[in-house]
N, C-alpha and C positions, 0 to 999 in steps of 0.2 A: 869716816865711820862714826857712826853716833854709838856711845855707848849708855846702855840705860843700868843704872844703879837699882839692887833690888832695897828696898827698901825694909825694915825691921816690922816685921807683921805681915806686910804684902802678898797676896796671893795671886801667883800668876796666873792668866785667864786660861792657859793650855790645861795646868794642872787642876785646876777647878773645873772644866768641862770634864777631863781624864775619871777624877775620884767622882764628881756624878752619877757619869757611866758604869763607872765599876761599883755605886751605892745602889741600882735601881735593881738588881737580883735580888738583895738584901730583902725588901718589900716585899717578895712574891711571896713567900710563906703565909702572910697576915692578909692575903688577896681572899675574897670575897669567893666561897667555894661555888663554881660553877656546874662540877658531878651532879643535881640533883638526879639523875634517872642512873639505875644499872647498866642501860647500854643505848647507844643511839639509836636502837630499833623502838625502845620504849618511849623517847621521848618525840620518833615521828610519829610514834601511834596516840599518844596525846595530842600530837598537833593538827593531826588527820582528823581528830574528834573535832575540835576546833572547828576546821574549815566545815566538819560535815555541819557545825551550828551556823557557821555563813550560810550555807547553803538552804536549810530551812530559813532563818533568816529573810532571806531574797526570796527564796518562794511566796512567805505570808506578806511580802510588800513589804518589808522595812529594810530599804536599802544603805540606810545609815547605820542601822546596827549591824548589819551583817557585812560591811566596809571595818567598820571597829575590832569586830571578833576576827579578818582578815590581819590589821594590825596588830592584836593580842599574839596570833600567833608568829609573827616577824618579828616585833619588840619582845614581848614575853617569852619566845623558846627559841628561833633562831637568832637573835642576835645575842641577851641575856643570858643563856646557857654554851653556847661558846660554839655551838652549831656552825655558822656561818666561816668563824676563825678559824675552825678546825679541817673543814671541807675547803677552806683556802689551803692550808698549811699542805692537808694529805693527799687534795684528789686536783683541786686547782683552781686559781682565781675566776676563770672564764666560766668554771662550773656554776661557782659562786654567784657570781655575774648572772647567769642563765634563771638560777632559782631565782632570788632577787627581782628580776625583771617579771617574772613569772608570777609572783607578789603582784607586782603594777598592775601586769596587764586584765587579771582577776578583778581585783577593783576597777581599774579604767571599764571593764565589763558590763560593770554592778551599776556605774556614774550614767553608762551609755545608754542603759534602759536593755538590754539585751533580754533575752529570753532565758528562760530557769533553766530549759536546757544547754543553754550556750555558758551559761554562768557554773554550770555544776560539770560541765566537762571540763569547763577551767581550771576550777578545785580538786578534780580527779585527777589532772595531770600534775599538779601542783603536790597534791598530796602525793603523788609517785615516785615525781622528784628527788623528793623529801625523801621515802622509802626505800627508794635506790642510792641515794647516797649513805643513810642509814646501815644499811645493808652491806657497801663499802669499807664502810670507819669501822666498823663492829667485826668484819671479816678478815682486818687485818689485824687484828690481836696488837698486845702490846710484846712488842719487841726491843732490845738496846737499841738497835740498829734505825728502827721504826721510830721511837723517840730521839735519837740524835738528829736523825733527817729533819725531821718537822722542826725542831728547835733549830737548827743550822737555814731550816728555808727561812722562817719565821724573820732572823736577823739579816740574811742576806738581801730579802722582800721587800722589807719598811727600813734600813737602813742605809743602800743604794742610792736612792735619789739625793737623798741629805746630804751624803759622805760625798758625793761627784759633784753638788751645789757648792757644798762651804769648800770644798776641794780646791777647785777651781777657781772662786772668787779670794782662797789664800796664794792660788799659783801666780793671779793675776797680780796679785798685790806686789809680791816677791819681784816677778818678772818687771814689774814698773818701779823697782826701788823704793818701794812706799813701805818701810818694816815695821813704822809704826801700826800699820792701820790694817796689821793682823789682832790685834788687840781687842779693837770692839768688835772684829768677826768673831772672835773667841766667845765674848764675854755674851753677846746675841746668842750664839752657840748652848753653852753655860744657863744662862735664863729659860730657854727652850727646855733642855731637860729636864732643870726644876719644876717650873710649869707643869710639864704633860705629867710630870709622877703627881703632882697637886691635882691636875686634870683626874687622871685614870683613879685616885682615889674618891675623889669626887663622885666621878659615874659609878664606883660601887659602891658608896654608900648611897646615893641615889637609885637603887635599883627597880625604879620602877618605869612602865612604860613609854609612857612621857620622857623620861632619860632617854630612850633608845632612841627616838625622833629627835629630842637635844642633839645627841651625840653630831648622828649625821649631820643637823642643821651645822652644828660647829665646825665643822670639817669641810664641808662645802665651802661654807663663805673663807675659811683660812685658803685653803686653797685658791677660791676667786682672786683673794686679795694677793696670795703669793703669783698668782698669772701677771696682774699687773705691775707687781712689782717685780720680776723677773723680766717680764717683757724692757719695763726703761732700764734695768740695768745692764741689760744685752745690746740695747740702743746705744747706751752710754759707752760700753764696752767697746762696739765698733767704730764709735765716733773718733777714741783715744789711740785705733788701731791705726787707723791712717793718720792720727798729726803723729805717732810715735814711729811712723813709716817716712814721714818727707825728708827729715835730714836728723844727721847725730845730735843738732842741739837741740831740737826740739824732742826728739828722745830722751836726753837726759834732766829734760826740763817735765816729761811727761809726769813724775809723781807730783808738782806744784799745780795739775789739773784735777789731782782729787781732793775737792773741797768737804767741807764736814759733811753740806746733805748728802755732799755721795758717798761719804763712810757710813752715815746714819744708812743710808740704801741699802749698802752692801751689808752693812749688820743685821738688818731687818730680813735683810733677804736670805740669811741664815738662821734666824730666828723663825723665820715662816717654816724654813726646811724642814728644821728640825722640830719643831712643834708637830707640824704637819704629821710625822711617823710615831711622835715620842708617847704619846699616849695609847695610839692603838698598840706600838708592839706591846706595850705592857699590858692591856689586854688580853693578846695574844698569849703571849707567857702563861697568865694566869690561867687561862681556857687547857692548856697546856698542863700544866700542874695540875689543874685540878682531877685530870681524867688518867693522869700518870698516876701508875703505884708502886712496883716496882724496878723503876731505873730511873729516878729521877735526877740521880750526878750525869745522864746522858744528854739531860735539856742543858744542865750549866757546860757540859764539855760545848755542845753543839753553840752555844751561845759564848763561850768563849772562843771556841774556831771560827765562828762566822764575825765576830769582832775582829779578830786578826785579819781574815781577808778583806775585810774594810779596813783597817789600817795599812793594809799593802798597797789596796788600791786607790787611798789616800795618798801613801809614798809616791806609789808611782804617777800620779796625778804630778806632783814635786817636783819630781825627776825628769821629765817629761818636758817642766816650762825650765829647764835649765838648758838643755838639748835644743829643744825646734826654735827656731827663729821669730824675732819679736813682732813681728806683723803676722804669720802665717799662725801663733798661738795664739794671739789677740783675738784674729775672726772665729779662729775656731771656740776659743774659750766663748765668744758670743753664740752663734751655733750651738753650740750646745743649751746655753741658760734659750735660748728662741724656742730650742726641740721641748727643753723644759717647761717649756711658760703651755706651751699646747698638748702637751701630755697632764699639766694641770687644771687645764679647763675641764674636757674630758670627765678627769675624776672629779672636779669639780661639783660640775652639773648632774652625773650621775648621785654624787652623797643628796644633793638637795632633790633629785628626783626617789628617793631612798625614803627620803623625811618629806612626801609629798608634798612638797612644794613646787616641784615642776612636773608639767605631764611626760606622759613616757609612749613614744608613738612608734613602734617598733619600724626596722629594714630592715627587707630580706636579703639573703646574700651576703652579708656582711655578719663576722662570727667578731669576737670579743679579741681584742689583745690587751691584756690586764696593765701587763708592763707600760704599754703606749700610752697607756686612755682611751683606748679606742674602744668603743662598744657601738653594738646596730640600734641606734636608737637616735631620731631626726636631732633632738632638741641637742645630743654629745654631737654631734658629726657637724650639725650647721657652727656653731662657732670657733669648734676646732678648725674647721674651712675657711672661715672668713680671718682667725688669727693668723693661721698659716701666707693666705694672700699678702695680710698687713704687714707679716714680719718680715717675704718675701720682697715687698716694696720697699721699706722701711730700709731692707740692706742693702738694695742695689741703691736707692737715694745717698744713703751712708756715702758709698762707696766713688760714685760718681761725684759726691761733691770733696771726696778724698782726692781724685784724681786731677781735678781743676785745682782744688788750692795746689798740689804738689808741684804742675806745672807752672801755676803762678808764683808758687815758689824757687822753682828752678828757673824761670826768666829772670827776675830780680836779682839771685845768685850770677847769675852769666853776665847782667851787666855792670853788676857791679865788680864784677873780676876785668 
């Protein structure tokens, strides 16, 4: 048993991720007030104004301007006024998803040369969208019950994947005797949430435009960069599943198999997690706040309940690699961060099609699953596909060359007995 001395000043990485979490409510009050309209019906009806100047726009020939005034009203009133956050939070991501793309395909319209009439039924359903959801949020009054939901979805939403990533790559840790090398998961952890409140302050003192296109560009590419990074350490993950499967020595030799870059890995790949959620939920919150008036202790209850149930299903994460057996937690602990890596492409490629950077070619027959990444649009579905294949090769290779060393390690054993 190694014992680690704490040292006079030191600050452990648990507790310093811990008091973060519990500093970033603290901020919400001095958040950047999002309320500017009385009620969501007024601020669709601003936006509807909007699109109707696209629409002229596009009529007199200037399809670059009237592509712009399309953005003003996605940057400027559904994203900026908390539109988008809040129709996540009360009606649903896939709704969200639906408007959003609905955005693209308006533009994509405008780029195409289509006709004024094809372009302004565009904007008319878009603008309806908009009006019916409007119409939704404003219909359901503010209620305790109405504001605890949305703040309990809010944390259970964007803190899930995080909590099930670093979860996991601390079970794995545990489970391979490695106790040090929960420390820089922490501390990756830790820097993550300082970060996104650095972030999320940032984008509200930047409130303009151009920030909303930032935003997403930032997201996207983190995400990008967490798929890759996820994917090798899922690789890695199974590789360690079957040498910690051939025999007991080699099990208990398995923590002298994670070398620095593979703790740097794994820290980074907590650090992506958490990044990834930490700045929008604060967001979130604030869009949140700002439209609450009276029950606002029901966002901090729902936010402290939905904490807890991440720290349960933290626990239980824990609990779980003490129980299942060291080879069958291994693959699965892979499996999962594999399921992860293609649920982040996904959302990936949708953020950078958000911030046009990618086009957006719709499918039909295919509806959105927010949770998966999965949305009907060629450019999310062709890579999610093609990582899926890789990962699906990737494991049975894994595994097959698990099975030959074990029998070449079980020949060797037999004859030297």
């Amino acid at each position: 048993m190694v014992t680690i001395k704490k040292q006079a000043g030191s600050v452990r990485p648990k507790k310093l991720v811990l008091s973060l979490f519990l500093a970033v409510p603290l901020l919400f009050p001095a958040a950047l007030v999002f309320g500017a309209f009385d009620t969501w019906g007024d601020m669709a009806l601003e936006m509807s104004a909007v699109l109707d100047d696209a629409a002229a726009l596009y009529a007199g020939g200037d399809t670059a301007a009237a592509k712009k005034r399309v953005d003003d009203a996605y940057y400027g009133y559904y994203e900026k006024y908390g539109f988008e956050k809040t129709v996540m939070a009360y009606i649903s991501g896939s709704r969200a998803a639906a408007v959003e793309y609905q955005f693209s395909a308006v533009k994509k319209s405008m780029t195409a040369g289509e006709t004024k009439a094809a372009v302004s039924a565009g904007l008319a359903e878009l603008a309806r969208l908009l009006t019916e959801d409007a119409a939704r949020l404003d219909g359901k009054g503010e209620s305790a019950f109405g504001v605890f939901a949305g703040a309990l979805v809010i944390i259970l939403r964007e803190g899930f994947e995080a909590i099930i990533i670093v979860g996991a790559i601390l079970a794995w840790l545990k489970k391979s005797g490695v106790k040090k090398g929960a420390r820089p998961v922490y501390w990756g952890s830790g820097i993550a949430l300082a970060l996104s409140v650095v972030m999320a302050v940032v984008l509200n003192a930047l409130s303009s435009t151009a920030t909303g296109q930032g935003q997403e560009m930032l997201e996207g590419f983190t995400m990008l960069v967490a798929v890759a990074v996820l994917f090798y350490v899922s690789n890695w993950m199974v590789s360690k599943a079957e040498a910690a499967a051939w025999s007991q020595y080699i099990e208990s030799k398995t923590a002298l198999a994670v070398t620095r870059g593979s703790m740097f890995s794994l820290a980074f790949t907590a650090f992506l997690a958490v990044f990834r959620e930490g700045a929008e939920t604060i967001l979130f919150y604030q869009a949140l706040l700002a439209q609450t008036h009276t029950h606002l202790s029901m966002i901090y209850l729902g936010l402290a309940l939905g904490a807890v149930l991440l720290v349960g299903v933290f626990m239980l994460i824990r609990v779980l690699s003490i129980r299942i057996p060291l080879r069958p937690f291994f693959l699965g602990t892979s499996i999962l961060l594999f399921v992860m890596s293609i649920t982040f492409i996904g959302n990936g490629v949708k953020e950078l099609q958000e911030a046009n950077l990618v086009s957006v070619t719709p499918v039909s027959g295919i509806g959105s699953i927010d949770m998966l990444g999965v949305y009907p649009t060629w450019e999310t579905l062709i890579p999610q596909a093609a990582l899926l294949v890789i990962s699906v090769v990737t494991f049975v290779l894994q595994l097959r060359r698990g099975n030959i060393l074990r029998k070449k390690t079980d020949s060797e054993n037999r004859e030297n007995f």
